[in-house]
Each structure stands twice: as structure tokens, then as C-alpha cells.
N, C-alpha and C positions, 0 to 999 in steps of 0.2 A: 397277584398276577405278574408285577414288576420281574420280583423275585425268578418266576418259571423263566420269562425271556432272558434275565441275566446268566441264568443257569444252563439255558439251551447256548446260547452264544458261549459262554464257556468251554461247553464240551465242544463246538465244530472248533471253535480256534484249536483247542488243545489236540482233534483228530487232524488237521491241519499243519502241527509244528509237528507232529510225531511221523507224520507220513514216507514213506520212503520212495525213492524212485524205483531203486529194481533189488531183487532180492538175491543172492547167493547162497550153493550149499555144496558143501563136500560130502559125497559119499558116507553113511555110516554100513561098514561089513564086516560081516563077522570071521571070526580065524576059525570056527570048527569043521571046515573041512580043508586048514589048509595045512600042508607041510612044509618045512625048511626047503629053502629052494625054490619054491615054485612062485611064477609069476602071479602078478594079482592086480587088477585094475579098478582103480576108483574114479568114480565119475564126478564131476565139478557142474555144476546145474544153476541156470537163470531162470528167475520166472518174476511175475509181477513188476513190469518193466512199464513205466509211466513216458518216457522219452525216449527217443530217438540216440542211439550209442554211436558217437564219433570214435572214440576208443577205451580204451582201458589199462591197467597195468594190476597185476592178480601175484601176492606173491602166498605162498601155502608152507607152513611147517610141518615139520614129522620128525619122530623119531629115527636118526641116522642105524641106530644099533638094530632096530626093528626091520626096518627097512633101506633099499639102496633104488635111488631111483634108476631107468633102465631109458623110458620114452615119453612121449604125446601119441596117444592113439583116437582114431575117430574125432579129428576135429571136425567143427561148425568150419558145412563150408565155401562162408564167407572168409574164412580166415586163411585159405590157403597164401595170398601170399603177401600178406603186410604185418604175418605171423615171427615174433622172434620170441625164444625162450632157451630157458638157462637153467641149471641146478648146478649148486654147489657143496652136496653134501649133505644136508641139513635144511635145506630150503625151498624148492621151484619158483621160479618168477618166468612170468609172460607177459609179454607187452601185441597190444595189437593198436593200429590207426586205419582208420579210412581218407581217403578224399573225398567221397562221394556225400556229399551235400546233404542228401535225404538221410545220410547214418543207416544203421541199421535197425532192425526193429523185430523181434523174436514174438513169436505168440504163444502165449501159456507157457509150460516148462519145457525148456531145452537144454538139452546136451550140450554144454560148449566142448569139451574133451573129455578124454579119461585118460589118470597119471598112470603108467605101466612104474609097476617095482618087483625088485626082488624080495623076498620075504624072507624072514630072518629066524623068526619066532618070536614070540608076547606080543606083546597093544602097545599102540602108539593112536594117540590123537592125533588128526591131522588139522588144524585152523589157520586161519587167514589172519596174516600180519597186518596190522595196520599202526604200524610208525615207520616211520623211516629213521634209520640210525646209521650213521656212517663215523667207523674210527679207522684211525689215521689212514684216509683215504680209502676204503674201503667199504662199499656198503654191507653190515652186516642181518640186518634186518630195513624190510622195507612196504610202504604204506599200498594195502589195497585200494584202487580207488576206479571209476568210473568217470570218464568225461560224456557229455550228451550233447548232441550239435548245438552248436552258438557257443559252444568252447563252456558250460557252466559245470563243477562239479558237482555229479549226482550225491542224493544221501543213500545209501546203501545199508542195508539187513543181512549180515554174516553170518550165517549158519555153519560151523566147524563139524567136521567130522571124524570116525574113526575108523582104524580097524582094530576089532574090540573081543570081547568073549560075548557067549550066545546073546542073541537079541530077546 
């Protein structure tokens, strides 16, 4: 009998250290109806959020020859304006903060944006960087991450996506 309760407290510690705060996901879509040139938008999505979000910094890869980024379309909109974001080529990063004390707090799965690009031809995965690298002053890659009020960082579930051949 020992044994069962040693064995039960194992598993809830071990569902316990694995747990995540909130989840992230990039769009997976497919290229069969698209041609050179045309625009194409991929969705960036939260869901299974345990805390309260004071802000974040999100940065996303892709294939430059596949694709050229273009916008931010359909933001979450709490983010209108403490909203900053950038691409350089090869990267997108967005940063957002709140002051607002309560944070925010999303239910089930939301839309935070979708990345507009231009489309080139072939696949390119798109994922979520998570180091930060910076050469000779320069960030070249940089750490996805989640703050949740009280200033603590979230643990986070990155889901990568692509645009890809048929599903």
C-alpha cells in the first residue's frame, strides 16, 4: 500500500514540474492554392493560460527566400497601443507591456495576430526563437518569453509552424 501512495505522489509532483503556464502556436498552412506573389497570413495563437500576462516579447523564424514579411494584421485588441514590433529579414519580434495591474487574461484559444507576407514559393517552417544571441552588438536571434503580473516568468509550450505542402 506504501508503494501506491509513493507512486501516486510521484506522478502529481512530476504533472506539477511539467505544467505550463500558457501555450503558443504558429499557424500550420498549406502552399496548394497559393502562387508567387501572393499574400498569405499566418496566425500566432494563445491558449491554456494559467496567469495573468503583464507582457511579453515573441520573436518567430522563417524562411527569408520563401517568404518576405509585409505587416501585423488583426491584432488582440488589447494591444493597440503598448504594441512594438519589428522584422528584419529573417525574423519578426514583438514586444508588448501593460500597466494595468490585473494583466490580461485571454479565454481558451485566441488570436493574438496574423504575420502578413509575401510568398515566394516552397516551405519554410516558421518557430519561435528561444535564446537570445547577440554578436558584435547586434541581436541576431532572440528569447521567446512571457512575463505574468508580480513580474515572474511564465513557462511556456511553443508550438512551431509552417507553410508547408498538403496537410
Amino acid at each position: 500500500m506504501k508503494k501506491i501512495y509513493v507512486l501516486i505522489a510521484a506522478i502529481i509532483i512530476s504533472f506539477g514540474l511539467s505544467a505550463q503556464d500558457i501555450s503558443l502556436s504558429i499557424e500550420k498552412k498549406s502552399i496548394d492554392e497559393l502562387q508567387k506573389g501572393d499574400k498569405v497570413l499566418i496566425g500566432v495563437f494563445v491558449q491554456n493560460q494559467s496567469k495573468p500576462i503583464a507582457g511579453f516579447q515573441l520573436y518567430v523564424e522563417y524562411d527569408s527566400i520563401v517568404l518576405t514579411y509585409s505587416n501585423v494584421l488583426n491584432k488582440y485588441s488589447a494591444f493597440s497601443n503598448e504594441w512594438i514590433s519589428n522584422d528584419n529579414g529573417y525574423f519578426f519580434a514583438a514586444n508588448w507591456l501593460t500597466l494595468d495591474p490585473k494583466g490580461l487574461n485571454f479565454k481558451g484559444r485566441e488570436k493574438l495576430f496574423d504575420l502578413e507576407f509575401t510568398y515566394h514559393g516552397g516551405e519554410t517552417d516558421l518557430f519561435w526563437q528561444t535564446e537570445q544571441i547577440i554578436s558584435e552588438g547586434t541581436l541576431t536571434q532572440g528569447e521567446t518569453m512571457f512575463v505574468a503580473v508580480g513580474n515572474t516568468i511564465m513557462q511556456i509550450e511553443l508550438i512551431n509552424g509552417c507553410l508547408c505542402g498538403p496537410k
